[in-house]
C-alpha positions as CSV (number, residue, x, y, z in Angstrom):
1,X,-0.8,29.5,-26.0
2,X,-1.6,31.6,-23.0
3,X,-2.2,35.0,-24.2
4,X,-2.9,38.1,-21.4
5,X,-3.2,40.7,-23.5
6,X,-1.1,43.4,-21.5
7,X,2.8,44.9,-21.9
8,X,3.5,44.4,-18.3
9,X,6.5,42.0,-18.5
10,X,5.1,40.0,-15.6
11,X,2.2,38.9,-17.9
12,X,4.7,38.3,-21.1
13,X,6.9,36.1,-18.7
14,X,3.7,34.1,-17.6
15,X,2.6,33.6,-20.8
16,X,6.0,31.3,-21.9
17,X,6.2,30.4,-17.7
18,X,3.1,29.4,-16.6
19,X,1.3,26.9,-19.4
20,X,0.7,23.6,-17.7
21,X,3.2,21.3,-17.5
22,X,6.2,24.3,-18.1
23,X,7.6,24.6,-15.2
24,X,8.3,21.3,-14.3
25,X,10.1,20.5,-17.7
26,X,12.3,23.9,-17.1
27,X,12.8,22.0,-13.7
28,X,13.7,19.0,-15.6
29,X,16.2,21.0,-17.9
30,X,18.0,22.6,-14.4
31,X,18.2,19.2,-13.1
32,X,20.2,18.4,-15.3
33,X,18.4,16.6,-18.3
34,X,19.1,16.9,-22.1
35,X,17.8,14.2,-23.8
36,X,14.2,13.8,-24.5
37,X,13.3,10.2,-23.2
38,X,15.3,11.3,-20.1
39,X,13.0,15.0,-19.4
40,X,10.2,12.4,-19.8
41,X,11.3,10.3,-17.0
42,X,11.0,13.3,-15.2
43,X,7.0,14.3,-16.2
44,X,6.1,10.8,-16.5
45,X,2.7,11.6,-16.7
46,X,3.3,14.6,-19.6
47,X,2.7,12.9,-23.0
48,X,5.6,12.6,-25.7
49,X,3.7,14.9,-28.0
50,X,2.9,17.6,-25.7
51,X,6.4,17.3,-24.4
52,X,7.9,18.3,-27.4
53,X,5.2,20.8,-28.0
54,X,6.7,22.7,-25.2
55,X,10.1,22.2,-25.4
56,X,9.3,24.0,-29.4
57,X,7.8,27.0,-27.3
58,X,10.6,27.2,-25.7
59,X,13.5,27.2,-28.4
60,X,11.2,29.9,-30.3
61,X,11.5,32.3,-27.1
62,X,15.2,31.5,-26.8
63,X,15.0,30.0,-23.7
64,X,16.1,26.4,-24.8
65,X,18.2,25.4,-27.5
66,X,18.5,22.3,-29.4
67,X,21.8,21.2,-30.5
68,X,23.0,17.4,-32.1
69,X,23.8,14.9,-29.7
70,X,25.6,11.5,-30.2
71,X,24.2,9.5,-32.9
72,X,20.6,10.7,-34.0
73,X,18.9,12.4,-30.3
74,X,18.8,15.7,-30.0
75,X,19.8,17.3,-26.9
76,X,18.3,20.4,-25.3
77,X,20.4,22.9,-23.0
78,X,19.1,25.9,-21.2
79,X,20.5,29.3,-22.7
80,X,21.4,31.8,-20.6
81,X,18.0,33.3,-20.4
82,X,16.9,29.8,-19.6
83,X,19.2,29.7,-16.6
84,X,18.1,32.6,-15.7
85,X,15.2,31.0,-14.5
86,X,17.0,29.0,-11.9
87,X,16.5,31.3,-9.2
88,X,12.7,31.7,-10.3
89,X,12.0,28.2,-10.0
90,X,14.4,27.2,-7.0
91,X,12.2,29.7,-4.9
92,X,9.0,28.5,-6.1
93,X,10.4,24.8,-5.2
94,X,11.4,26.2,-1.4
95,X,7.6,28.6,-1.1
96,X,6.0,25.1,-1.3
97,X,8.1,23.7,0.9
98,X,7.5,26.2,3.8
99,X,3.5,27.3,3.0
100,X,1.8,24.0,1.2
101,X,4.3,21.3,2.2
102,X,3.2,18.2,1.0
103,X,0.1,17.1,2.0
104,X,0.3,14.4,-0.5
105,X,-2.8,12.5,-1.9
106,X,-2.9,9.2,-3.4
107,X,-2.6,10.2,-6.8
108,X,0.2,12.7,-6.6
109,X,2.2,9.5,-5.5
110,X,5.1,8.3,-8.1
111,X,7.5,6.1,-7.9
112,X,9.0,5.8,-10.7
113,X,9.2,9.5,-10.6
114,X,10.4,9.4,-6.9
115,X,13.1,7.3,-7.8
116,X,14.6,9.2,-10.5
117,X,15.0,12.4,-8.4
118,X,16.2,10.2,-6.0
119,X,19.0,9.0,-8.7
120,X,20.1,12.3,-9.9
121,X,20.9,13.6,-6.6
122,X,22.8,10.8,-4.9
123,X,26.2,12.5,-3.3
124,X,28.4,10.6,-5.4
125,X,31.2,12.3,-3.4
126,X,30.5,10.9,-0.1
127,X,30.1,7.6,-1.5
128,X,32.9,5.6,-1.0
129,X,35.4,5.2,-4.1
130,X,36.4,2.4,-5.6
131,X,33.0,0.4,-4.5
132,X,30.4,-1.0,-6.1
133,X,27.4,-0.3,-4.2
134,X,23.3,-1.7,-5.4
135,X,20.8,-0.6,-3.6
136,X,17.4,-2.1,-4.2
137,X,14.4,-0.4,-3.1
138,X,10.8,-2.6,-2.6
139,X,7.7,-0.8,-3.0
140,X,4.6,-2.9,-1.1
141,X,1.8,-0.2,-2.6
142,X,3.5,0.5,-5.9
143,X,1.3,-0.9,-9.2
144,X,3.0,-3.6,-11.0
145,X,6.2,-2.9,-12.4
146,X,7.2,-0.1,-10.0
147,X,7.4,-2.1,-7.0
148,X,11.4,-3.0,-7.8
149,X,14.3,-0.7,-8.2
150,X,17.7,-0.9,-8.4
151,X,20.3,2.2,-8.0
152,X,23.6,1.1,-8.9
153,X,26.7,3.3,-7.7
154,X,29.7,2.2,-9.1
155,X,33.1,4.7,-10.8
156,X,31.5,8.1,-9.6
157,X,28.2,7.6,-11.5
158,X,24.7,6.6,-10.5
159,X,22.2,4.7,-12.2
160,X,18.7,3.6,-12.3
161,X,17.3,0.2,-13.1
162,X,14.1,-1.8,-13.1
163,X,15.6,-4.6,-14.0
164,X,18.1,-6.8,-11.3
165,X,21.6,-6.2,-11.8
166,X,22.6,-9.1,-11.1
167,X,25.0,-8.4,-8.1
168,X,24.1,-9.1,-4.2
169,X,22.2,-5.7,-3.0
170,X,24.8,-3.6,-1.0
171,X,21.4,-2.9,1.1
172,X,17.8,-3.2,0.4
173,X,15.3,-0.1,1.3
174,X,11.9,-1.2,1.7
175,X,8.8,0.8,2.5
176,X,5.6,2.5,1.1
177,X,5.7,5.0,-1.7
178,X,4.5,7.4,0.8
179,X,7.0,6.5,3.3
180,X,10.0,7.3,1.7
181,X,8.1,10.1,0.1
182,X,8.1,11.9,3.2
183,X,11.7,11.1,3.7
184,X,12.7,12.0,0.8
185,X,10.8,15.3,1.0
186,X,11.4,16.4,4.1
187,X,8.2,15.7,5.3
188,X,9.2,13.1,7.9
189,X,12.8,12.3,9.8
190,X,14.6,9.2,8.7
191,X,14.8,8.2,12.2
192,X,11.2,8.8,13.3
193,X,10.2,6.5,9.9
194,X,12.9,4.3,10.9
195,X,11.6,3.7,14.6
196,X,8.1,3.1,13.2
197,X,9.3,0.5,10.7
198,X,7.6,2.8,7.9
199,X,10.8,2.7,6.0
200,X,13.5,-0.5,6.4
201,X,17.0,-0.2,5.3
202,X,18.4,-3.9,5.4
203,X,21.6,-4.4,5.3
204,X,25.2,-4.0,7.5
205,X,24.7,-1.4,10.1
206,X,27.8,0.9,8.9
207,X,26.3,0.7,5.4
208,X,22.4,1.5,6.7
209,X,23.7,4.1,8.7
210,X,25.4,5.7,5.6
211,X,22.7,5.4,3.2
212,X,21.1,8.9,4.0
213,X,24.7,10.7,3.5
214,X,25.0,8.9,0.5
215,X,21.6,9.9,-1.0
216,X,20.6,13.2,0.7
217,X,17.3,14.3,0.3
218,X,15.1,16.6,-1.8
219,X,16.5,20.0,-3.2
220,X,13.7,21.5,-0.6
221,X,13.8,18.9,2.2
222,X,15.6,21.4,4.6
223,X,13.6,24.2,4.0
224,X,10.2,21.7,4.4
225,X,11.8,20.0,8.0
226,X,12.5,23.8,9.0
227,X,9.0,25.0,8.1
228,X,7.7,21.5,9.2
229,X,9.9,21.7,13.1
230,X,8.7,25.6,13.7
């Protein structure tokens, strides 16, 4: 446990804030996420054990708080100290967006990770209703195992799958990790990637050209193309 040693509030807030891995499981929280294997999927490289470590540190400080789920899990919801940290960590998101940008390097790449903040912020209500839309997204760098996805849209909810649906792909995205990356973060215009065959989208031309309203893009993609453009 980080420890400063001072009164000044800014330390005490750093000291339950800033231990590695923290922010990005507060993230995880605002996104959205309650249940443990599902947090995970958002820190894929945090281990289960040090996971749960920190979500403890954060129920003692009152900033989480467990309560009983369906069945057995657990679920953990932000109190409202814990939401209070959504403007905190929204602006951190958009400062690296406009100062550090992404810069990427080969080991900061994820798909897996990539795909599931793709997931959770499809616009479900541009989608159209009362169709069942797959889209399956090919990797050609991804390791083994990552390469295929499938994000099935179907009854105003979205969901992930590495596994085939089983239903003819509404449209097929295929591209590097670090293609759609760039797309995804803002980083690079879906046309530019487009034009450059860096990112495919293959499919009927009213559903390709719909694809990007349907998904959006990162939480800080504007604020990255904005610092990116100027």
């Amino acid at each position: 446990m980080i420890d400063y040693g001072q009164f000044c509030t800014v330390a005490r807030g750093a000291e339950v804030l800033c231990e590695r891995w923290t922010p990005l499981v507060v993230r995880e929280l605002l996104c959205g996420s309650t249940r443990f294997n599902d947090i995970r999927r958002g820190v894929p490289r945090m281990s289960g054990s040090l996971l749960a470590q920190r979500l403890r540190k954060l129920e003692d400080v009152g900033v989480v708080k467990r309560l009983q789920g369906s069945g057995t899990a657990s679920e953990y919801h932000l109190t409202d100290a814990g939401e209070e940290l959504r403007p905190i960590v929204m602006a951190l998101g958009h400062w690296g967006a406009r100062w550090i940008g992404s810069r990427l390097k080969r080991d900061q790449l994820d798909a897996g990770f990539l795909m599931w903040d793709i997931r959770r912020f499809v616009h479900l209500d541009r989608c159209p209703r009362g169709r069942f839309i797959v889209v399956h997204f090919r990797f050609t760098d991804a390791p083994e195992g990552e390469r295929r996805w499938w994000l099935v849209i179907d009854q105003g909810t979205a969901d992930l799958c590495r596994d085939d649906p089983g239903e003819e792909p509404t449209l097929i995205v295929e591209s590097t990790v670090l293609a759609l990356t760039e797309v995804w973060t803002g980083d690079r215009d879906v046309e530019t990637s487009a034009r450059e065959r860096r990112v495919r989208v293959i499919g009927a031309a009213s559903d390709a050209r719909a694809l990007w309203r349907w998904l959006g893009r990162s939480a800080f993609a504007e604020t990255r193309e904005a610092a990116r453009v100027a």
